[in-house]
N, C-alpha and C positions, 0 to 999 in steps of 0.2 A: 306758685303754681307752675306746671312745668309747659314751656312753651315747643309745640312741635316747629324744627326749622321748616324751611320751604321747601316742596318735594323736589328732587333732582338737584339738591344745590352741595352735595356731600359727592362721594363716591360708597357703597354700598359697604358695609360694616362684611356683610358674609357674602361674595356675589352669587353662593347658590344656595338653596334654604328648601330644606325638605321638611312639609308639614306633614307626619303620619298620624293621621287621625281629623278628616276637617268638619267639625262639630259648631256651634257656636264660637269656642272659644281660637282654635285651628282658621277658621275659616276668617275671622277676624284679623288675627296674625298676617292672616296672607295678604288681607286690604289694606294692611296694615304696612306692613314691609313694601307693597306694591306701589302702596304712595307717597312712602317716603323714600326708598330706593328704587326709581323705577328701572334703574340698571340690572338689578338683581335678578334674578332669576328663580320663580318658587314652584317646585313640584307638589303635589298634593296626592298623598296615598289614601286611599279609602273604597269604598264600595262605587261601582259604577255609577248607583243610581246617585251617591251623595255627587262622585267627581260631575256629571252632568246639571248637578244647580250651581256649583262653587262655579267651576269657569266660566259660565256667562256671565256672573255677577263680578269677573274681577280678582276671583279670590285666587286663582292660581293661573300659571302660565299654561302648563302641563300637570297630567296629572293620569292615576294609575289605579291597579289594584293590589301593585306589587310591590312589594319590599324592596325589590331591588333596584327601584326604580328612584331611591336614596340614595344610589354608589353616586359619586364624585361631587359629594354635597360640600360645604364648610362648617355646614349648620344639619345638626337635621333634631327637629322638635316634635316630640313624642303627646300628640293634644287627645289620644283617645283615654277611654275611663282610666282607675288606677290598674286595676286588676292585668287588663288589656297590655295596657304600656309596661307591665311588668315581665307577661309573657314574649311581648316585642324585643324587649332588651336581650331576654336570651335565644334570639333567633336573629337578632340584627348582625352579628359577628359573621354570617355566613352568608346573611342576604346582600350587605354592604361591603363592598370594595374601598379601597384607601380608609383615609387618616380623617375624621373629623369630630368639632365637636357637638357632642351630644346633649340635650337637655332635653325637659317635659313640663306638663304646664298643671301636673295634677295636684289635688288640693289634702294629699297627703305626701310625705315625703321620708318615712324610716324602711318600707318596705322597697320602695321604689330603688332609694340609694343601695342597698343591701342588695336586690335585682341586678343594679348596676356594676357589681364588684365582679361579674362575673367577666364583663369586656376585655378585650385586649389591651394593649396598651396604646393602638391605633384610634380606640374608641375612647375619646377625652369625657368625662363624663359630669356637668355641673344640676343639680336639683334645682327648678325655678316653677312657681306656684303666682301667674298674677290674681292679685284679689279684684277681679272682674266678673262680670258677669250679665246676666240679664234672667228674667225668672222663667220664661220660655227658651229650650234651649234648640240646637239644630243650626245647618248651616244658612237657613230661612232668614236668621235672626242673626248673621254677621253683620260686624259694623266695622270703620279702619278707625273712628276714636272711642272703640271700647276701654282700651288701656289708659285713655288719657286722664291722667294725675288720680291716675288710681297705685297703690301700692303695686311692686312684683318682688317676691321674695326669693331669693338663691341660695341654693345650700349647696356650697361646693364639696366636693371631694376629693380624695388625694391624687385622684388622677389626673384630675385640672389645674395645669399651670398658672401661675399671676395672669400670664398674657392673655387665658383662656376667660379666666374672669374677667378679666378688665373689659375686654373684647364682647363677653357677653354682655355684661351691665351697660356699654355704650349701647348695645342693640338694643337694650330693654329700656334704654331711656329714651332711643329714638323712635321707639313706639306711643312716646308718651308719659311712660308709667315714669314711677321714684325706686330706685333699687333698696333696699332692703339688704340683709346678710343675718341668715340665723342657721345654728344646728339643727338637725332634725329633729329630736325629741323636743326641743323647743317650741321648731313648727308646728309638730302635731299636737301638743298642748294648750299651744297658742289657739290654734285653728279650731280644737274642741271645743271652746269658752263663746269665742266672735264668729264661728260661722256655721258649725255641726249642730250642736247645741240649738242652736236657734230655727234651724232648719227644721229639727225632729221637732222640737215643740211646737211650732206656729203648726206644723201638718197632722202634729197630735189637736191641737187646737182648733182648728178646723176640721176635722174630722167628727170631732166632741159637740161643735156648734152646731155644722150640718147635723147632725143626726138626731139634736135635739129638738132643735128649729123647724127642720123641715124647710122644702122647699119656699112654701108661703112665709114663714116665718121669718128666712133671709130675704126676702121681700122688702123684708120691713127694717133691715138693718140699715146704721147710718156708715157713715164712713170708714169712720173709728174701725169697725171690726175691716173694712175691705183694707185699708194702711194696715191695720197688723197682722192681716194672713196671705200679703200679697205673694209672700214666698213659699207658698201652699203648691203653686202652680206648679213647683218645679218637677221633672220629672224626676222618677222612682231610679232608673237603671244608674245612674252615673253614682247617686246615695247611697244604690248599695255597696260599690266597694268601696266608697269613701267609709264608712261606718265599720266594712269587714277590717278595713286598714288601721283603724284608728280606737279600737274597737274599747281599749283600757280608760282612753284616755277621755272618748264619748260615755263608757259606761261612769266613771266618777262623775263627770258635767254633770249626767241623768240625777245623777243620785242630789247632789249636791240642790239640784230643779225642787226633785221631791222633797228634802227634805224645808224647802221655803215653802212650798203648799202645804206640806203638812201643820206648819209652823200659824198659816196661813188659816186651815182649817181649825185647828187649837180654838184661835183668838176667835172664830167664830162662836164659841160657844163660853169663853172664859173672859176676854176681852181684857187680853190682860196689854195690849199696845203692840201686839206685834204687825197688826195691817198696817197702823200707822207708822210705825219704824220703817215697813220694805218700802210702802208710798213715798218714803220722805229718803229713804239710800236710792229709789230708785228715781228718783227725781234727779237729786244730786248727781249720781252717774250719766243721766241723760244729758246732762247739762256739760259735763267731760264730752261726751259725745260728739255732742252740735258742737262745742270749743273744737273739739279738734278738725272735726269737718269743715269748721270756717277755714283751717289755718290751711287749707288744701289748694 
């Protein structure tokens, strides 16, 4: 497991860190960096009404509506949706003054990098994606050990030096997290399987239940079904361009879903073993699961 040091006992990995976008994830970052570098320094770009919850609760020092409120960062972390953060990267060259490095925290990563090819060569640019989260999102719902001994994945690019990775994978592990290194098409393949994927169907799946149930009906439900549609909660807008991003690689998962249900359906009426095949691989895989999750 990865242990956080003690806060103030380092000097600060990036001393200035510009969080644009402070959401759940943004806004954590900043509790995040604040209690482990309290030397540092974190600006927070976003909407008025967000910067007035974030700074009482600690998430930022300062904080803005403006882009350029990122000039003389070391860091500056791109935490709003993908779509968002993709149109920031090609305004950021003009909003930002000096040399720094760049990253974002979204949960796709071939569009974003490809966004990124447009910077200058002042704008150092590495892909990083923590697998964090919570099912309610907002800066309501910051914590500073979100990250902790949770995966963060980085997907550098040519215009990031060793130093530039190395430099950010210390920051990412002094948040807690375990660094990770994959290409992008990787990620986004990866990420269709363990976390798209699962998202659409639990919300396909509660949607399917509610409406058959009925309000009195989930009344009557036991556990079982609230454990497997907890992630039903999440909101709609950040899904959507995660789904528009990833859109190939979400549409085979689907396929791949249907064609177990269908398989699934079959054996309802032929009973020829395949409920009890997916029962028994899906067993099996659960148990990889919880294995790994111990090993965390």
């Amino acid at each position: 497991m990865t242990t956080l040091p003690m806060a103030g006992d380092a000097p600060p990995i990036f001393p200035h860190v510009a969080i644009i976008g402070c959401g759940l994830i943004g806004g954590s970052l900043g509790l995040a960096v604040r209690a482990r570098w309290p030397r540092s320094i974190v600006v927070a770009v976003d909407r008025k009404d967000v910067i007035e919850k974030a700074m009482p609760m600690g998430a930022a020092d300062v904080g803005g509506d403006d882009l350029a409120m990122a000039s003389g960062s070391d860091l500056i972390v791109l935490a709003a949706p993908v779509l968002t953060n993709n149109r920031i990267l090609a305004e950021l060259a003009d909003a930002v003054d000096g040399e720094a490095l760049v990253t974002d925290v979204g949960s796709t990563k071939r569009s974003t990098i490809e966004a990124a090819r447009g910077l200058p060569s002042r704008l150092r640019f590495v892909g990083g994606h923590p697998l964090a989260g919570a099912a309610v999102g907002g800066v309501e719902s910051a914590r500073a050990d979100l990250f902790r001994d949770r995966p963060w994945i980085l997907t550098p690019t040519e215009s990031a030096t060793p130093q530039d990775r190395s430099m950010l994978a210390a920051f990412v592990e002094g948040t807690g997290a375990s660094v990770h290194f994959l290409d992008p098409d990787s990620h986004d393949a990866l990420l269709a399987a363990i976390s798209h994927l699962p998202q659409i169907a639990v919300s396909a799946l509660m949607e399917v239940v509610g409406e058959r149930a009925g309000a009195d009906g989930l009344a009557l439900a036991g556990r079982g079904l609230r454990d497997t549609t907890r992630l039903a909660s999440s909101p709609a807008d950040i899904w959507l361009d995660i789904v528009a991003t990833n859109a190939d690689n979400v549409d085979a998962a689907i396929d791949a879903l249907i064609g177990a249900l269908m398989r699934l359906r079959q054996d309802l009426r032929d009973s020829d073993g395949a409920l009890e095949r997916t029962f028994d691989a899906a067993a099996q895989w659960r148990r990889v699961l919880d294995s790994r999750l111990k090993q965390e």
